[in-house]
Structure formats: structure tokens, C-alpha cells
C-alpha positions in Angstrom: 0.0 0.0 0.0 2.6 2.3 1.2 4.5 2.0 -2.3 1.6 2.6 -4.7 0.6 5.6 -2.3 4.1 7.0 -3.1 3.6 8.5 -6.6 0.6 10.5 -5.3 2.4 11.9 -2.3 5.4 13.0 -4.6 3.0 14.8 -6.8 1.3 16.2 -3.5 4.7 17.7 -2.7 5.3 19.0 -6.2 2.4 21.2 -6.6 2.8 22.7 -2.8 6.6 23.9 -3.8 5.2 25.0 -6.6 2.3 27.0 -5.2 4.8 28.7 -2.7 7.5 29.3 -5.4 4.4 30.9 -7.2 3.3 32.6 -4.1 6.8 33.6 -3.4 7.8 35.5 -6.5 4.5 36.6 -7.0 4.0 39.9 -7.6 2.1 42.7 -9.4 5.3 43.9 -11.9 3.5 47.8 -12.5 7.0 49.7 -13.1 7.0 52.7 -10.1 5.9 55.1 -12.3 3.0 53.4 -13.6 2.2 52.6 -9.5 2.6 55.6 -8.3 1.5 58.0 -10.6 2.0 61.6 -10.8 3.4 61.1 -7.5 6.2 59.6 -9.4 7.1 62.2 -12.1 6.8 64.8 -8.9 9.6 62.9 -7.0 11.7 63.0 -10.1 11.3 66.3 -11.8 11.5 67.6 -7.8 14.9 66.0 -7.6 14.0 64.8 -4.2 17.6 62.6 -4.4 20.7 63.5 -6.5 20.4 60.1 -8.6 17.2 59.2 -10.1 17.6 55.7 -10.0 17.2 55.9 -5.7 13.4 57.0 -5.9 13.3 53.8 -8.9 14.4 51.3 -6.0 12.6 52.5 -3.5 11.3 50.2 -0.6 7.5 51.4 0.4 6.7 51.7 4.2 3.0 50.7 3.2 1.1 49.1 0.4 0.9 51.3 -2.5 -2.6 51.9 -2.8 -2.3 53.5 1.3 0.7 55.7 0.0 -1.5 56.9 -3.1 -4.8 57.6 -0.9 -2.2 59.5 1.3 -1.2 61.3 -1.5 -3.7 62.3 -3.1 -5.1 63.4 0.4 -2.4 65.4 1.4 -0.2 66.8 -2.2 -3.0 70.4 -2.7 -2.9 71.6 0.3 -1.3 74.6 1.7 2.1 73.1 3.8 2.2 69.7 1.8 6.0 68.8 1.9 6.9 66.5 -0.9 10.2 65.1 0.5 8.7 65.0 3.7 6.5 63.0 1.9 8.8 60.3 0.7 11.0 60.2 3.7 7.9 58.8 5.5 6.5 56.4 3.2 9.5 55.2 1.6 13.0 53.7 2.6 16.1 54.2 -0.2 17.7 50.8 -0.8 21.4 51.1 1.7 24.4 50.3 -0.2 25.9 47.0 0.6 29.3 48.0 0.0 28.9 51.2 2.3 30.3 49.5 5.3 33.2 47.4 3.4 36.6 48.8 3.9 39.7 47.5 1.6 42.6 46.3 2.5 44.8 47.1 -0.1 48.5 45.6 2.2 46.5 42.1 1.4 46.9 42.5 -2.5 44.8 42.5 -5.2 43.9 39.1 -5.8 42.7 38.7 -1.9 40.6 41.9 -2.8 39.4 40.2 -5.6 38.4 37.3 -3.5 36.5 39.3 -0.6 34.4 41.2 -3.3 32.7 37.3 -4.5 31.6 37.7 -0.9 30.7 41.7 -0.8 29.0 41.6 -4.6 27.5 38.6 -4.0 23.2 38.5 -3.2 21.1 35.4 -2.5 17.8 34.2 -3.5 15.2 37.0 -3.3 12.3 37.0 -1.7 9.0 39.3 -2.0 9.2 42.8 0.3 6.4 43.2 2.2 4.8 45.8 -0.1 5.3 45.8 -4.4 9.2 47.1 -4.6 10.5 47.7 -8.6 13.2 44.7 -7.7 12.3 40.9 -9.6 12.9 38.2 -7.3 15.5 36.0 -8.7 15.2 32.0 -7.5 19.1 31.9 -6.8 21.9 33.5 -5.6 23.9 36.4 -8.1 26.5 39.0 -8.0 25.8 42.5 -8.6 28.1 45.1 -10.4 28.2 47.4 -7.7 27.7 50.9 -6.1 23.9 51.9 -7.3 23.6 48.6 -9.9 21.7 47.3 -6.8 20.4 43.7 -8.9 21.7 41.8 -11.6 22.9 43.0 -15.2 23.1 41.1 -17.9 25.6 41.7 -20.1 28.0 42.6 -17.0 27.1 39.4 -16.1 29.2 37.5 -18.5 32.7 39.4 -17.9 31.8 38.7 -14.2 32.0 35.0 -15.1 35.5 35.3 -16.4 36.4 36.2 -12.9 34.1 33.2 -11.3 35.7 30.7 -13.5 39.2 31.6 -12.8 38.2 31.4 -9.0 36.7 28.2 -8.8 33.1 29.6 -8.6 31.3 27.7 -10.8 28.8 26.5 -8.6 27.9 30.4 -9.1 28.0 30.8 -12.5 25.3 28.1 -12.8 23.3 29.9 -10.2 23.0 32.8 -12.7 22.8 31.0 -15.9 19.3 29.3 -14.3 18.6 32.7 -13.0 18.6 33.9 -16.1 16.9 31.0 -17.6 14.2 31.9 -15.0 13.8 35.1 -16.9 13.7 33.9 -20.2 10.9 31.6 -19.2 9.1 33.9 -17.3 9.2 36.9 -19.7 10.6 35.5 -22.5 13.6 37.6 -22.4 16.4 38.6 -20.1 16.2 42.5 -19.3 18.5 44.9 -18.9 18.5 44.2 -14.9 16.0 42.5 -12.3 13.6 45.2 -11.9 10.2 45.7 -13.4 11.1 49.3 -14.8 13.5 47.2 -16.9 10.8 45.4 -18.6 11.0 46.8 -22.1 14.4 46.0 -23.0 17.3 43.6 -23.0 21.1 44.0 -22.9 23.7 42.7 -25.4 22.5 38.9 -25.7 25.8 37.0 -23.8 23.7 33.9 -22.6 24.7 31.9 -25.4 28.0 32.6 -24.6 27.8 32.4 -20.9 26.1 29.3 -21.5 29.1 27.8 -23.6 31.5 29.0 -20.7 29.8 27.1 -18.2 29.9 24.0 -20.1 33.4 24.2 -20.8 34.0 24.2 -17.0 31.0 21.7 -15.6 31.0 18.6 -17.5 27.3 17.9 -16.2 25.9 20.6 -18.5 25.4 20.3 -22.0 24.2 23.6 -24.5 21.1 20.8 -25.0 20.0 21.6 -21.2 19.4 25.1 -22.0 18.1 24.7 -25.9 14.9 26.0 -25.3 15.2 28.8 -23.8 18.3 29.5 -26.0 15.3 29.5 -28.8 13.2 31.9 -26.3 15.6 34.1 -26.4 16.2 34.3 -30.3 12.7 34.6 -31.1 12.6 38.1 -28.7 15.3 39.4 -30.7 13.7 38.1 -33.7 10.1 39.0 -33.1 8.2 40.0 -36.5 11.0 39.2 -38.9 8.6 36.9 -41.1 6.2 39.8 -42.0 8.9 42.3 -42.7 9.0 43.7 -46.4 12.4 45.0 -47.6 13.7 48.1 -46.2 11.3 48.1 -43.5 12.1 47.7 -39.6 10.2 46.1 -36.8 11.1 45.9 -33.0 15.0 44.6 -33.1 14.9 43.1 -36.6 15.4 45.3 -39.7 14.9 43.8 -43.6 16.8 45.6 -45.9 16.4 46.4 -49.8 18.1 43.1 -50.6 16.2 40.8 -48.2 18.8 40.4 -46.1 18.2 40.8 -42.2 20.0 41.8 -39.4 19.4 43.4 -36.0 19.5 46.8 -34.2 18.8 47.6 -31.0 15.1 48.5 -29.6 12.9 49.5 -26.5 9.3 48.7 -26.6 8.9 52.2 -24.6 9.4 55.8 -25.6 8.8 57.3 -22.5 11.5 58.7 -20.3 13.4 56.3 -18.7 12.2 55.4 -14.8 15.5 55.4 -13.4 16.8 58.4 -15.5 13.6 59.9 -15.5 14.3 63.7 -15.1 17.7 63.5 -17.3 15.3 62.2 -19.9 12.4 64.5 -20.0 14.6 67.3 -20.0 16.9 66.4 -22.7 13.9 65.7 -25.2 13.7 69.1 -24.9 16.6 69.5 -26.7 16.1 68.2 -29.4 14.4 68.7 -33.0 13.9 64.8 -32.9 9.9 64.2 -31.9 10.0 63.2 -28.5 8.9 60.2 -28.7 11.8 59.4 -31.4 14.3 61.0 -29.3 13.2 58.9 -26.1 13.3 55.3 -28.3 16.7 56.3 -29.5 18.1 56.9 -25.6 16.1 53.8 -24.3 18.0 51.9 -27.7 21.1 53.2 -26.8 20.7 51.6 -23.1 20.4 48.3 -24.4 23.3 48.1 -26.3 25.0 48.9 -22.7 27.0 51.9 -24.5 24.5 54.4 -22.8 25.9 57.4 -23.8 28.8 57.5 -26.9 29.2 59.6 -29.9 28.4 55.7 -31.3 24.8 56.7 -31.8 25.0 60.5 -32.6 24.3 61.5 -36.5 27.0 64.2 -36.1 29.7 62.5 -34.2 29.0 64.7 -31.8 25.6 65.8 -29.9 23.6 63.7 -27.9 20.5 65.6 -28.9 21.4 63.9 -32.4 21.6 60.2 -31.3 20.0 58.1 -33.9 20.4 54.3 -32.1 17.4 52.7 -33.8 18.9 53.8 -37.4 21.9 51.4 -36.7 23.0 48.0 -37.3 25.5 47.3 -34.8 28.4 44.8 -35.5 29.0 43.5 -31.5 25.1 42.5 -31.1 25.0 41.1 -34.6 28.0 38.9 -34.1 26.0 37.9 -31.0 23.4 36.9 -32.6 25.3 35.0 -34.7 27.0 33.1 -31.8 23.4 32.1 -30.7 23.2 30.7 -34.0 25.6 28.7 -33.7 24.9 27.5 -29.8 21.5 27.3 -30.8 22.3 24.5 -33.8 24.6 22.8 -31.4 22.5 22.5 -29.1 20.1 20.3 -30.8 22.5 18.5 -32.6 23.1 17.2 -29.3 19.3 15.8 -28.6 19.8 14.4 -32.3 17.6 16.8 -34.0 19.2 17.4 -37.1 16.8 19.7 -38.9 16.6 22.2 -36.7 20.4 21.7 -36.4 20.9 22.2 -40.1 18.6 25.3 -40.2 20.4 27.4 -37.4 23.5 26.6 -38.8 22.2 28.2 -42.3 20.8 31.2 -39.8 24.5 31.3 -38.6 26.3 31.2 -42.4 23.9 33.3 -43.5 24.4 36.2 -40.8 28.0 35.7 -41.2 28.1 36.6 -44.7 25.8 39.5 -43.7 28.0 40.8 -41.5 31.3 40.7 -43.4 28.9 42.3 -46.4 27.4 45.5 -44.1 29.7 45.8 -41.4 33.6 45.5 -42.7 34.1 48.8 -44.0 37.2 48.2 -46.7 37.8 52.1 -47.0 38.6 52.1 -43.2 40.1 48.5 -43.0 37.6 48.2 -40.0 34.3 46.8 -39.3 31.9 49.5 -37.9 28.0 50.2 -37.5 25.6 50.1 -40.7 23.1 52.9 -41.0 19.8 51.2 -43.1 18.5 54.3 -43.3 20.8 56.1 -45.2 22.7 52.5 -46.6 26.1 53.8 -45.5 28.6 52.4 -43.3 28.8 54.6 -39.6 31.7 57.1 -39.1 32.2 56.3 -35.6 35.4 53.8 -34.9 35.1 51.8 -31.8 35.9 49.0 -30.3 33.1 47.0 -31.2 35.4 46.5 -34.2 36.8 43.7 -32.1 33.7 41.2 -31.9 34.5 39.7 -35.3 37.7 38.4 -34.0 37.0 37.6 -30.6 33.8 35.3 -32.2 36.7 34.3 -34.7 34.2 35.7 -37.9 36.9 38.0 -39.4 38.8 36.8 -42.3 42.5 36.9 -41.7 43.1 40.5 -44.1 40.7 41.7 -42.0 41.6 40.8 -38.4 45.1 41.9 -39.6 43.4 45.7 -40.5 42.1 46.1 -37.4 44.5 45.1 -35.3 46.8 47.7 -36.6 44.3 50.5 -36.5 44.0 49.5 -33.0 47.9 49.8 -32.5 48.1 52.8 -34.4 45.0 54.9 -32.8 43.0 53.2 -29.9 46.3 52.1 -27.7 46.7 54.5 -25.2 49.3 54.4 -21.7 46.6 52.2 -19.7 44.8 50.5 -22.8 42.5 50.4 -25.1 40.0 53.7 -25.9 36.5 53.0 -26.4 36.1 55.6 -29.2 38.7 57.9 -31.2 36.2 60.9 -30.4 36.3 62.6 -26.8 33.4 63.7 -25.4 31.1 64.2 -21.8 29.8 61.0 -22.9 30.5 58.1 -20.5 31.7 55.3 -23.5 34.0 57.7 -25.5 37.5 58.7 -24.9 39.4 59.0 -22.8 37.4 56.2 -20.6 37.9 52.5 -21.4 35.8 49.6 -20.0 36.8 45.8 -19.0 34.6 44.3 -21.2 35.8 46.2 -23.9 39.0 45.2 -22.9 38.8 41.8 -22.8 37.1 41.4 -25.8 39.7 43.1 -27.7 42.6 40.8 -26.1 40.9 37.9 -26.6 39.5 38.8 -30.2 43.8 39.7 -30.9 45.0 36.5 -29.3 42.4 34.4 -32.3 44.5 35.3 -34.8 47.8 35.4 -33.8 48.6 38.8 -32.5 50.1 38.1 -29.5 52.3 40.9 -28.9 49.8 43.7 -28.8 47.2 41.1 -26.9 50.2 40.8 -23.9 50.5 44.7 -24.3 46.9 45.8 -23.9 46.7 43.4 -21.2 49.6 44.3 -19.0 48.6 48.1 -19.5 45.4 47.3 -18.0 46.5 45.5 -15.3 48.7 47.7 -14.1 46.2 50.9 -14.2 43.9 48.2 -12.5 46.7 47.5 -9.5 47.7 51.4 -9.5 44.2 52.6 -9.2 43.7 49.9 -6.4 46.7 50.8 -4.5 45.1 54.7 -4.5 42.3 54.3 -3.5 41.6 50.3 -2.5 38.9 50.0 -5.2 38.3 48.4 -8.4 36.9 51.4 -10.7 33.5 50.7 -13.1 35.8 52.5 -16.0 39.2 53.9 -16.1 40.7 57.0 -17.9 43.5 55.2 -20.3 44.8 58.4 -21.7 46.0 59.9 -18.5 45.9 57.1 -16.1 46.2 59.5 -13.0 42.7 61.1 -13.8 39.3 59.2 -12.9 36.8 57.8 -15.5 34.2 60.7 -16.1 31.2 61.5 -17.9 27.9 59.7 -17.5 24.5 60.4 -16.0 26.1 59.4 -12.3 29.3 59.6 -10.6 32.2 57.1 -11.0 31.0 53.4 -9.4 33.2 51.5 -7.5 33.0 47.7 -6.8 33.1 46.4 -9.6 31.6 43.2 -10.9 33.2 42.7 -14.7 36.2 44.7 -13.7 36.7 42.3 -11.1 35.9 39.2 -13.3 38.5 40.9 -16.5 41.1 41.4 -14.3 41.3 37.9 -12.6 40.8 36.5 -16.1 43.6 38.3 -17.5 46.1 37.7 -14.1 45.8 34.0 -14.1 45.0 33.6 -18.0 
């Protein structure tokens, strides 16, 4: 009796975990602004905190509904105080790093091991009332500073780090975290909050995916195949009923039938957590608003939030143009969840669907070395479909053809000397040959950037410059540490003395894919 009972009792079990798991991360995902409205915009056009993002993560003292009655009660008459207001009903999210202190006689590498520890946050659970955070089922490493949740394409670099510290018990945490997401929203965002909803980040999972397998032997590409496929349907969502020349969501078909992918946000409103920044620079600008606003929130996705990258001119924010561009890194990303993506059921023995992604995968290729390797330049670079021209901007994204080994050899040979010649500076690479306030131009360089580059130089046989890069970088890493004890979100390469500027907040510290680069690169 007792045995036949058993399958009943199992499923019994099952569906209890899975009503509390439901119950658990359960909850109404309304972005702030859309939960408390007007009192919202008022918070962040008041400038009731110096960073916009704090009011975006705040933790309510009550229910929302309570803090709107109050509010509406309260906000016309005569002595209303708004911050008053807030301080009452709301708590700002503390920094977890606010009470670490470095100890920079211990060296860098036992820095690097404390911040696993520091960075690190474990399975969330539900906040008494609706907060903006998404509860993620497993523990995760943050970047840092006011990146308070999970990021996605920092996420990857971060891994580098893991790997190289034996953490790969945490790397598989994330990879199902963000599996989570891809089944339960059928994307990864931009971060784990609900105002993060509309968009995605450069699309690493693939590739995060194929770095865990390399280092667990239990995990094949097969046991994440499907929501592999999730996530290339998001980014190819309404390519079948494109016409030529015509551009929908992230696909675009141009006037020879070929397509390829540009970055999008399913919002044109001003962003939550940049929300004043954003309604007063679409003022700006002779772009509609709306236009304007889809172009920033684009430009967020790629994760190069701001550079002269997206401006017409070269120059001018107020000129950024994000959604006219194909870019080259998310394209050869795309093309590198192709390729996982046919692996991946090649390994459950499905061969058709094998055969098909791999064409997908050949056919982006030839795409890309078609629109993207500009011969006048001898480097690949952004493709404007509106206008059918190649992008005047050099950057480093120049450097994902060769670190996902799709350059031929002329061309990895080009680039790599325009990257001698004018992106090397005294403590690396420059993100862009243009200087500006802009946060992802020169003079500031970023790990990822970084890493990609080396590793993209080292494919083809370019040693020398790939152990010069590096050891620049390390050693503005170390020299920076030995400063100030921290591990920067983005370094000045030009004049290593100076701090990474520009941006929409100050200079981060912490910091999650620095941290992961540079452990990557000291014990490659």
C-alpha cells in the first residue's frame, strides 16, 4: 500500500513547492511610475535625491494603494511637503558595499576574493509591499555601487572572474537565474527590476552558457536549448512579415532581403531610473519626443549608454540616432546564438533544426562581413539602413568579429593595426577615437571592452599587442587599487592619473566585470 501511495504523495509535494514558489515571487510587476502616478514624475522632476535611479528602488513603508490615498489626500494643500512626503512612506535601498573597507597591504587578488563575498546576493524574496526589484530563484553578483540587482551583459565578464576562482557553482546559479527570466518573460532585461521590462542588454547567454559547459561537465548547451530558442525569437520577433527596407522591434529587412538586428525598447517614454535627465533632454532636441526617447532607451540596451556611437553628427547627444543602426557586436551575438542554438540540438539528435540554425548562422556571417567590414577604413563599424552607409564612428566593437573568430585573416590583420596605431593609449585600449562628456568615448575605457579586444587579438595570432593591452590594464587596475583600495567601473587610459568621467552618475566603484577581467587576465 505504502509503495503505490508514493507517486501521489510525490506529486502532492510537487504542486505545494510550486504554489509557494508561485506565491513567493509573485508579484504585481506595474513599473514605479505606472504605480505611483504623478506622485512619481513629482519625486523626479522635484529632484527629491541626487540620482534618479534611488526614488526607482525605493522600498515602500506601506502598500501602494495607502501611500496613493495618502497622497492624493495630502499633495494640494497649503504646507504639503513632498520630501517630507517620501521620507515617511519610503526607505532608499542602503548600499551593501557602504560599510566594506579594503585592505589594499592584502593585494589585489585577496581583494578580488573578498568582493565574490561583498557583490555577491542570494535568493530574493517578496518585500512586504510591491518594490521595482524581480525576485531572482538563486543566488547572483551585482556590479556594484547603485547597480543594486543583476545586469546582464556585465554578467558575462563577471564570469570570467568566477571561473578563474573556482566559482562555478555560481555561474550556474546565474545562468538558471537567467533562464528563470527567459521563461518567465521571455527575455532577459536589462536588470531585475520591473522598470527594466521593455528591454534587453547585449544577448551574452549563449556565450555564458558555452562558458559554463566548458568548465561543468554535467551541462550540455542541450539543457538550456529551449530557452536558448526563447531568447532568439525576442530578438527576432516580427522578422517573417517584414518587407524589404522596413524595420520592426529589433529586426530590420533591408532592400536586398537580407536581415539583421539593431537595438530597440518597446517604450518611448522617459526612462524610470533616468527619468528627469530624460524628459529634459527631449527638450533639446528637433527629434519628436517620442523618437528622441526610443533612441536613448536603444542606446541603453546596447549597454553603451551614452557615446558619440549613436550621434548622427559624431558629436551631440540631442542627435543620437540608435534605432537607425546596425550594430556589428550585437549582430556577431546573434550569430554566436546561431551557432549554440544548432549545437544544441544537434546534441538531442535533432538534425533539422540543427541544419537550419547553422544556415541562420552562415547566412548572418556573410551579412555581416557584407554591411559591417568597411574596406575604406580597414575596419568593421556600424551600418546605417536608413541612409545604406557604413557609420563614421570607430570603436571598439570593431573587435567582436575576431573575438567570435568571424573576421577573415586581411581583415583581423586591419584592425588590429588601426587598434595599434589609434585606440592604444598608456593604460589601454580607448573606447572611441572621439572625446566627449559622454561616459563610452574617450578617454574612458571599460573591461569588457578590454577583454574582448585581447581575446579577439590573441584568435589570430597577435600576441604581442594582446600581452600589451593586457599588462597596461592591469597595471592601471593595481595602480588605481593601490590609490584608493577600489576596483573602478571604468578607467581613464589616456592619463591614467585622472578618474573615469562622464555619464549620467558619478564614477561606481566595486566592480563586478572589472573584477571578473582582471582575474581573467592575471591567471590567463
Amino acid at each position: 500500500m505504502m509503495r503505490s501511495n508514493m507517486p501521489g504523495i510525490k506529486m502532492m509535494l510537487l504542486s505545494c513547492l510550486l504554489f509557494i514558489s508561485s506565491r513567493l515571487f509573485a508579484q504585481n510587476e506595474l513599473s514605479p511610475r505606472q504605480t505611483y502616478p504623478d506622485l512619481f514624475e513629482k519625486v523626479q522632476m522635484a529632484r527629491i535625491y541626487p540620482d534618479s535611479k534611488s526614488f526607482a528602488d525605493a522600498i515602500p513603508k506601506k502598500s501602494p494603494s495607502d501611500i496613493m490615498k495618502a497622497y492624493n489626500t495630502l499633495k494640494n494643500t497649503r504646507n504639503f511637503d513632498l520630501k517630507a512626503f517620501v521620507n515617511e512612506y519610503f526607505n532608499i535601498p542602503e548600499s551593501h558595499q557602504a560599510t566594506y573597507q579594503s585592505d589594499i597591504s592584502a593585494g589585489i587578488e585577496k581583494h578580488l576574493d573578498t568582493l565574490w563575498t561583498v557583490l555577491k546576493r542570494y535568493p530574493d524574496t517578496v518585500s512586504a509591499y510591491q518594490t521595482s526589484l524581480l525576485p531572482l530563484p538563486k543566488p547572483y553578483i551585482v556590479p556594484g555601487g547603485r547597480f543594486r540587482e543583476i545586469y546582464y551583459w556585465d554578467s558575462y565578464f563577471t564570469m570570467l572572474g568566477l571561473q578563474k576562482a573556482g566559482r562555478i557553482k555560481t555561474i550556474k546559479d546565474m545562468v538558471d537565474n537567467f533562464a528563470y527570466l527567459i521563461n518567465k518573460y521571455g527575455f532577459i532585461p536589462n536588470g531585475n527590476r520591473t522598470y527594466y521590462l521593455t528591454r534587453s542588454q547585449p544577448p551574452f547567454f549563449a556565450a555564458m552558457v558555452q562558458l559554463l559547459t566548458q568548465h561543468n561537465k554535467d551541462v550540455t548547451l542541450a539543457d538550456y536549448k529551449d530557452v536558448l530558442e526563447k531568447e532568439y525569437h525576442f530578438w527576432m520577433k516580427g522578422a517573417g512579415q517584414l518587407k524589404n527596407g522596413k524595420a520592426i522591434n529589433h529586426v530590420v529587412k533591408l532592400t536586398d532581403g537580407t536581415i539583421l538586428n539593431r537595438y530597440h525598447d518597446a517604450s518611448d517614454r522617459p526612462r524610470e531610473e533616468s527619468y528627469r535627465e530624460d524628459f529634459e533632454a527631449a527638450k533639446l532636441t528637433k527629434q519628436a519626443p517620442a523618437t528622441f526617447l526610443r533612441n536613448v532607451r536603444a542606446a541603453a540596451e546596447s549597454g553603451w549608454d551614452f557615446s558619440s556611437r549613436w550621434f548622427a553628427d559624431g558629436k551631440n547627444y540631442n542627435q543620437i540616432i540608435t534605432t537607425d543602426l546596425l550594430p556589428v557586436d550585437l549582430n556577431t551575438l546573434l550569430y554566436n546564438l546561431e551557432i549554440a542554438i544548432a549545437k544544441a540540438n544537434s546534441e538531442v539528435g535533432n538534425q533539422t533544426k540543427a541544419a537550419l540554425f547553422t544556415k541562420k548562422a552562415n547566412l548572418r556571417k556573410k551579412a555581416i562581413l557584407k554591411y559591417f567590414w568597411n574596406k575604406k577604413q580597414g575596419f568593421f563599424t556600424d551600418y546605417n539602413w536608413k541612409n545604406q552607409s557604413f557609420s563614421r564612428q570607430l570603436t571598439l566593437a570593431a573587435a567582436f568579429p575576431l573575438y567570435f573568430n568571424l573576421a577573415t585573416p586581411v581583415q583581423a590583420k586591419a584592425v588590429k593595426e588601426k587598434l595599434e596605431r589609434n585606440f592604444l593609449k598608456t593604460g589601454g585600449l580607448i573606447t572611441t577615437l572621439t572625446t566627449t562628456k559622454e561616459q563610452w568615448d574617450a578617454p574612458n575605457a571599460w573591461a569588457p571592452l578590454q577583454y574582448i579586444s585581447i581575446a579577439g587579438l590573441y584568435n589570430y595570432g597577435y600576441d604581442k599587442l594582446a600581452d600589451s593591452v593586457t599588462s597596461r590594464w592591469i597595471k592601471l587596475n593595481i595602480s588605481v587599487f593601490q590609490e584608493t583600495g577600489k576596483l573602478m567601473e571604468k578607467y581613464n587610459v589616456v592619463q591614467p592619473s585622472s578618474k573615469g568621467g562622464g555619464g549620467e552618475y558619478p564614477l561606481q566603484d566595486g566592480f563586478g566585470w572589472t573584477n571578473g577581467v582582471l582575474l581573467k587576465l592575471l591567471k590567463k
